[in-house]
C-alpha positions in Angstrom: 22.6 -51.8 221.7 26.0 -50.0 220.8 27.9 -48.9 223.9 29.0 -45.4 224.7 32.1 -46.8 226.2 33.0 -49.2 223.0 36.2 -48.0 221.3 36.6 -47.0 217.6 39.3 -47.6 215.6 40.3 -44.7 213.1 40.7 -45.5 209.2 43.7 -43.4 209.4 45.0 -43.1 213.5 44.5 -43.9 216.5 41.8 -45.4 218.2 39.6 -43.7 220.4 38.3 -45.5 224.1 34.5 -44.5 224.2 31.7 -42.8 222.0 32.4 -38.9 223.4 33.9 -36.2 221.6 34.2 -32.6 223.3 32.7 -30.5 220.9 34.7 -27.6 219.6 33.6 -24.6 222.3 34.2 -20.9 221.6 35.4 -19.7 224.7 37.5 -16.9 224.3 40.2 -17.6 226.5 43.4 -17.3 225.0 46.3 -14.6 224.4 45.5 -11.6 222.3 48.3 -13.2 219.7 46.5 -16.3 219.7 48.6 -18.3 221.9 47.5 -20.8 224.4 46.5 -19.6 228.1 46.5 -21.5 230.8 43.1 -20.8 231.3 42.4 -22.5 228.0 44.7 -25.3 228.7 42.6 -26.0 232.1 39.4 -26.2 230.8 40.8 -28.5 227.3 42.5 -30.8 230.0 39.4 -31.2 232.6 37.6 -32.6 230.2 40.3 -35.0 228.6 40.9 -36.1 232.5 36.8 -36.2 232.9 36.6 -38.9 230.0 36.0 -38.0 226.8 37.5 -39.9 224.1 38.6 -36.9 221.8 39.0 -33.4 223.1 38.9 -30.7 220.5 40.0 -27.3 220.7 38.1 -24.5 220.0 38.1 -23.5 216.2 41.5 -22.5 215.7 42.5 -19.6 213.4 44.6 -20.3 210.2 45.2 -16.9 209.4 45.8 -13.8 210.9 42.9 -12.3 209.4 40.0 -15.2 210.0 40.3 -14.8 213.3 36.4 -15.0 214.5 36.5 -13.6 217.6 38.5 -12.6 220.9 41.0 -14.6 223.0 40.8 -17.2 220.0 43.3 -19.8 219.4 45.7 -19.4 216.9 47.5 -22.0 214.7 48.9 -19.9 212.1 52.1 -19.4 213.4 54.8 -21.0 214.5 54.8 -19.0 217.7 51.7 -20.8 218.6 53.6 -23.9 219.1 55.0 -24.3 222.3 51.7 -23.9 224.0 49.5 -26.3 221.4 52.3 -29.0 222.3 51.8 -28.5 226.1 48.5 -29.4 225.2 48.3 -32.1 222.4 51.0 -33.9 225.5 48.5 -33.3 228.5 45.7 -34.2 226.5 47.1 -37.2 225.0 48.3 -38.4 228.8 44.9 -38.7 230.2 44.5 -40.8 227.5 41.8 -39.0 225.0 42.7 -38.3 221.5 43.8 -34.7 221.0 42.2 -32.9 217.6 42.5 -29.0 216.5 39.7 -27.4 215.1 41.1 -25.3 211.9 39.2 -22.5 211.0 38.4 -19.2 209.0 36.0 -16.9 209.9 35.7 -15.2 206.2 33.3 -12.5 206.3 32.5 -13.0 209.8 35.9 -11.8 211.5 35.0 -8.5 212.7 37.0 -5.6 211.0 37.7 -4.5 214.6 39.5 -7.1 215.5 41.7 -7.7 212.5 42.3 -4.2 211.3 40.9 -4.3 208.1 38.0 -5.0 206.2 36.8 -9.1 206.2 37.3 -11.5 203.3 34.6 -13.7 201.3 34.3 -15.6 198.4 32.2 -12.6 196.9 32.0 -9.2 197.7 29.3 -8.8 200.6 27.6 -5.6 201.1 26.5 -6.9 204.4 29.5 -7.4 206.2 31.6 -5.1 204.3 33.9 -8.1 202.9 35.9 -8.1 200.0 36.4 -11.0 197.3 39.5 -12.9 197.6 41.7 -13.2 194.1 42.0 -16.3 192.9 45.8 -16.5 194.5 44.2 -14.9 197.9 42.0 -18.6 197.9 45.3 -20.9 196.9 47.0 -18.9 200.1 43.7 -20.4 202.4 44.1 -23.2 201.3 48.0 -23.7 201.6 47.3 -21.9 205.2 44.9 -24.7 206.3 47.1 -27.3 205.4 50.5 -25.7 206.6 48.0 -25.3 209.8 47.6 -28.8 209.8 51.0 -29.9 209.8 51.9 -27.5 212.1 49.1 -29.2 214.5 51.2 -32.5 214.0 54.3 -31.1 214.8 52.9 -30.3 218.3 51.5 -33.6 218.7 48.1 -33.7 218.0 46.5 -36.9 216.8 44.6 -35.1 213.8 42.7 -32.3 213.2 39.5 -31.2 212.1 38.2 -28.6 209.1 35.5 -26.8 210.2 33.5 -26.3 207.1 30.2 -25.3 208.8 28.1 -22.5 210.6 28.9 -19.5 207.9 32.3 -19.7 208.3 34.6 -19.1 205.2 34.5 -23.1 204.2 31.2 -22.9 204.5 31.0 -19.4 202.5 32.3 -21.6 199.7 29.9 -24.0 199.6 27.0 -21.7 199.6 25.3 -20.7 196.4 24.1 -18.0 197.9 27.2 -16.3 199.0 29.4 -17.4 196.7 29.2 -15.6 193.2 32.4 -16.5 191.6 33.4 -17.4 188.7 36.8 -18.7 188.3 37.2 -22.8 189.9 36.1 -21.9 192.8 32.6 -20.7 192.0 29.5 -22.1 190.5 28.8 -25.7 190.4 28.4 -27.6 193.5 32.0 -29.2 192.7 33.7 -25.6 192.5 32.1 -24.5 195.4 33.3 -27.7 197.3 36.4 -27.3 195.6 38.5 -25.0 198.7 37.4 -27.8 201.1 38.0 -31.1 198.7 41.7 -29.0 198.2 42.3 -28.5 201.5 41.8 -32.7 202.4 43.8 -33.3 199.5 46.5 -31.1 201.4 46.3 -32.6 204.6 46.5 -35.9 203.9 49.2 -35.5 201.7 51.2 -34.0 203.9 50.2 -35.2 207.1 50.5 -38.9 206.0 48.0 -42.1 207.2 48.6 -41.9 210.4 46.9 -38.5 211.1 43.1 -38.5 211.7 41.1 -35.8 209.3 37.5 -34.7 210.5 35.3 -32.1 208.2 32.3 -30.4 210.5 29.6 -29.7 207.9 26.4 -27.7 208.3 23.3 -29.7 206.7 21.0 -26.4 206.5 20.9 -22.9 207.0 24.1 -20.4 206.3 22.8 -21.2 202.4 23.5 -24.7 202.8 21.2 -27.1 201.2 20.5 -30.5 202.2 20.8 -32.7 199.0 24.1 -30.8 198.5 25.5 -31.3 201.7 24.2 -34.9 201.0 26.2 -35.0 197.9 29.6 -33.5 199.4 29.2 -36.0 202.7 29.5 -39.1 200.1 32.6 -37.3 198.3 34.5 -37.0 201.2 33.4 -40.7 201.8 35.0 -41.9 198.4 37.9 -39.5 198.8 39.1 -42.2 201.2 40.9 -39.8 203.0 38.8 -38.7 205.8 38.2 -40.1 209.3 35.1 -38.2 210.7 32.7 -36.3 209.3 30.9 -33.7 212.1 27.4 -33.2 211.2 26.3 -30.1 213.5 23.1 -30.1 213.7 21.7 -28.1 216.2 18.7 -30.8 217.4 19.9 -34.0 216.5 16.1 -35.3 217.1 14.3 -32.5 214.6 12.7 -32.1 211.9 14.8 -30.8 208.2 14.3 -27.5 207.8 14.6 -28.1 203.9 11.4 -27.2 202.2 12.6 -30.3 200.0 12.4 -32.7 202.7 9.9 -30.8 204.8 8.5 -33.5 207.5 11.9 -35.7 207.7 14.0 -36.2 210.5 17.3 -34.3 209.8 19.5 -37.1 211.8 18.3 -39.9 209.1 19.6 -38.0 205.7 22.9 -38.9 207.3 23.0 -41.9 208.9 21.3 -43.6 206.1 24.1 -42.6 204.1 26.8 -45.0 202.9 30.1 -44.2 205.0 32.5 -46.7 204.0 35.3 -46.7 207.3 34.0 -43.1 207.7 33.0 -42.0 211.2 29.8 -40.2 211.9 29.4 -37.8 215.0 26.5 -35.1 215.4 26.1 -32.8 217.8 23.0 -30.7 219.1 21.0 -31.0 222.3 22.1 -34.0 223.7 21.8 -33.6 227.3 20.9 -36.9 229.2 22.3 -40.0 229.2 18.9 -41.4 226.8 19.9 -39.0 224.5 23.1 -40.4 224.5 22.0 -44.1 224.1 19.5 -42.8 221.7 21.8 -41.4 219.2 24.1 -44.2 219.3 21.2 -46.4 218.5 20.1 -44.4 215.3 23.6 -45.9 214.2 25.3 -42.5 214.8 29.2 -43.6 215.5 30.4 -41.1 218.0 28.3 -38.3 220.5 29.9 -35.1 220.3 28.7 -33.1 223.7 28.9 -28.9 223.4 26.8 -27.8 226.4 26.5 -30.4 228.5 30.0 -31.1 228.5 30.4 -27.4 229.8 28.2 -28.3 232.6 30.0 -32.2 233.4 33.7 -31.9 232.4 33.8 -35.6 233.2 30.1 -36.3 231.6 31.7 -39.6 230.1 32.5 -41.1 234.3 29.3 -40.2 235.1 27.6 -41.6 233.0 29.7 -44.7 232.6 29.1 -45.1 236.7 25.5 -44.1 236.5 23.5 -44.7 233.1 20.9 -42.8 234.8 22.0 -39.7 236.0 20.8 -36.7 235.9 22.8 -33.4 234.6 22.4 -29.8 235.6 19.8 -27.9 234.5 20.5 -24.6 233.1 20.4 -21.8 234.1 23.6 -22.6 236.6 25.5 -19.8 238.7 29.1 -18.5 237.7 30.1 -20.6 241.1 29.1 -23.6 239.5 31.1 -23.1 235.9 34.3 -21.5 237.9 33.7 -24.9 239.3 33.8 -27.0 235.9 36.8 -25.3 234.8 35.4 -21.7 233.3 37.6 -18.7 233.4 36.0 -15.4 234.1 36.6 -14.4 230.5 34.7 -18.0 229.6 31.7 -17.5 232.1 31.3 -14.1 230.5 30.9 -15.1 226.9 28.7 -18.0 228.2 26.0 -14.8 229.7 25.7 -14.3 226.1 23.6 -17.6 225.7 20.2 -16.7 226.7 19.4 -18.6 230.1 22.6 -20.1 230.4 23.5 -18.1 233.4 22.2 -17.0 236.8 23.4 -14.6 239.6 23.3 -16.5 242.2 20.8 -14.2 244.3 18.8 -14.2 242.0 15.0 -15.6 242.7 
């Protein structure tokens, strides 16, 4: 039985002291211009101080213009520095690996909040999104990247492409969305070809000793299964990432794929060869079995989104008590002011359905 609390060595970085990753939380709590708060830095910190063995930001903007929602957290300009190295330094002293989240929110940045209509890989009636020219997609690309170095620069350990949930990565990849024709359109290779650039990038510039992690979507947002299949085992040869992020919403359900209608989604990826690759999922792991459970399927790391917003130090508890038993939703605003929640954080979280209660309430 593989423990939560064995460490894992990095193919390229550091290693990390147990099985838990903080999952990469929109919370909305940062400056207007995308610099750090210290609301943001309180909640980040808790939880590298409650345990977990990497502590990801929120997705991070690369660009002005993919910025997904409010109070995000930029890292497309060097004015973001100061506070992400105030962070990568506090998260790294309580002794948890410190990762950005790089991301671009395509056609889903509202055209409120960047002042001008979104950009896609395709013109999208739907949002209102533009194409990008050819030289529009080298600039995302050369943004990731210069994003990534700029995330070393402050300290941080590595980083992380997020390439899933609809976002503009993940707007490549989709045959669906994505109509183009030059390179960047078409095949499965083309349409993988933003993302495959981007590692390129990164490790080229950020050297071995910086940890890459992709977060892929295995279904839905046009994503196919076999596909995402296909891309996991080319970033696998590549040789040149760390950890890929497999978000998949119920880490114990059933594919949604008609093609592999009554298959467990969790075991089209841990079956698959990963060389020094780590794996990590997320979705719905709440209890310590869950935990244990996923780690037994052979999954490498746990990466905890709502349950870590309920236990900032999940990982201690656990690690004192293999047994215990977390909160319940839905849990009052006292209780998330407790675990380190601003009030603009506790207000986006009354957005999740039963996440939530007034504390009169019956």
């Amino acid at each position: 039985m593989v423990s939560a609390y064995s460490p894992i060595k990095f193919a390229h970085g550091l290693e990390m002291a147990n099985r838990f990753m903080l999952a990469p939380l929109t919370n909305q709590q940062s400056h207007t211009d995308g610099t750090l708060s210290d609301e943001e830095h309180h909640w980040l910190t808790m939880r590298a101080k409650g345990g977990f063995g990497i502590t990801m930001t929120c997705a991070s903007h690369v660009q002005r213009i993919g910025q997904g929602f409010p109070g995000q957290l930029g890292c497309f300009s060097d004015d973001h520095l100061e506070g992400l190295s105030r962070l990568a330094a506090d998260i790294k002293g309580a002794n948890s690996v410190a990762l950005v989240q790089l991301h671009h929110a395509g056609n889903r940045s509202p055209k409120e909040l960047i002042g001008e209509a979104p950009v896609c890989p395709s013109d999208d009636e739907k949002t209102g999104a533009r194409a990008l020219a050819t030289s529009e997609v080298e600039a995302v690309i050369a943004d990731f990247i210069s994003a990534a170095v700029r995330s070393q620069r402050a300290g941080f350990d590595g980083v992380e492409l997020h390439g899933a949930h609809g976002y503009l990565i993940c707007q490549f990849l989709s045959s669906e969305l994505n109509q183009r024709t030059d390179q960047y359109g078409g095949s499965l290779e083309n349409r993988a070809r933003v993302l495959m650039s981007i590692v390129d990038g990164v490790r080229e510039s950020c050297g071995p000793d910086f940890i890459l992690a992709v977060r892929l979507s295995p279904e839905r947002f046009g994503m196919r299964t076999a596909e995402i299949q296909q891309l996991f085992g080319w970033l696998v040869k590549s040789n040149k990432v760390d950890l890929i992020d497999m978000s998949l919403w119920d880490v114990f359900g059933d594919c949604a794929d008609p093609d592999f209608a009554g298959k467990k989604l969790l075991d089209q990826f841990v079956s698959l060869e990963r060389g020094t690759v780590m794996l990590t999922v997320a979705g719905k792991i709440h209890t310590p079995a869950d935990v244990q459970r996923v780690l037994d399927a052979g999954v490498d790391i746990v990466t905890l989104g709502r349950a870590a917003i309920l236990h900032h130090d999940y990982p201690k508890k656990m690690q004192v008590d293999a047994s215990f038993s977390p909160r319940t939703l839905p849990v009052t605003e006292a209780v998330l002011a407790q675990e380190g929640l601003s009030p603009a954080f506790i207000g986006y979280m009354k957005n999740w359905k039963g996440f939530v209660v007034e504390a009169n309430a019956s």
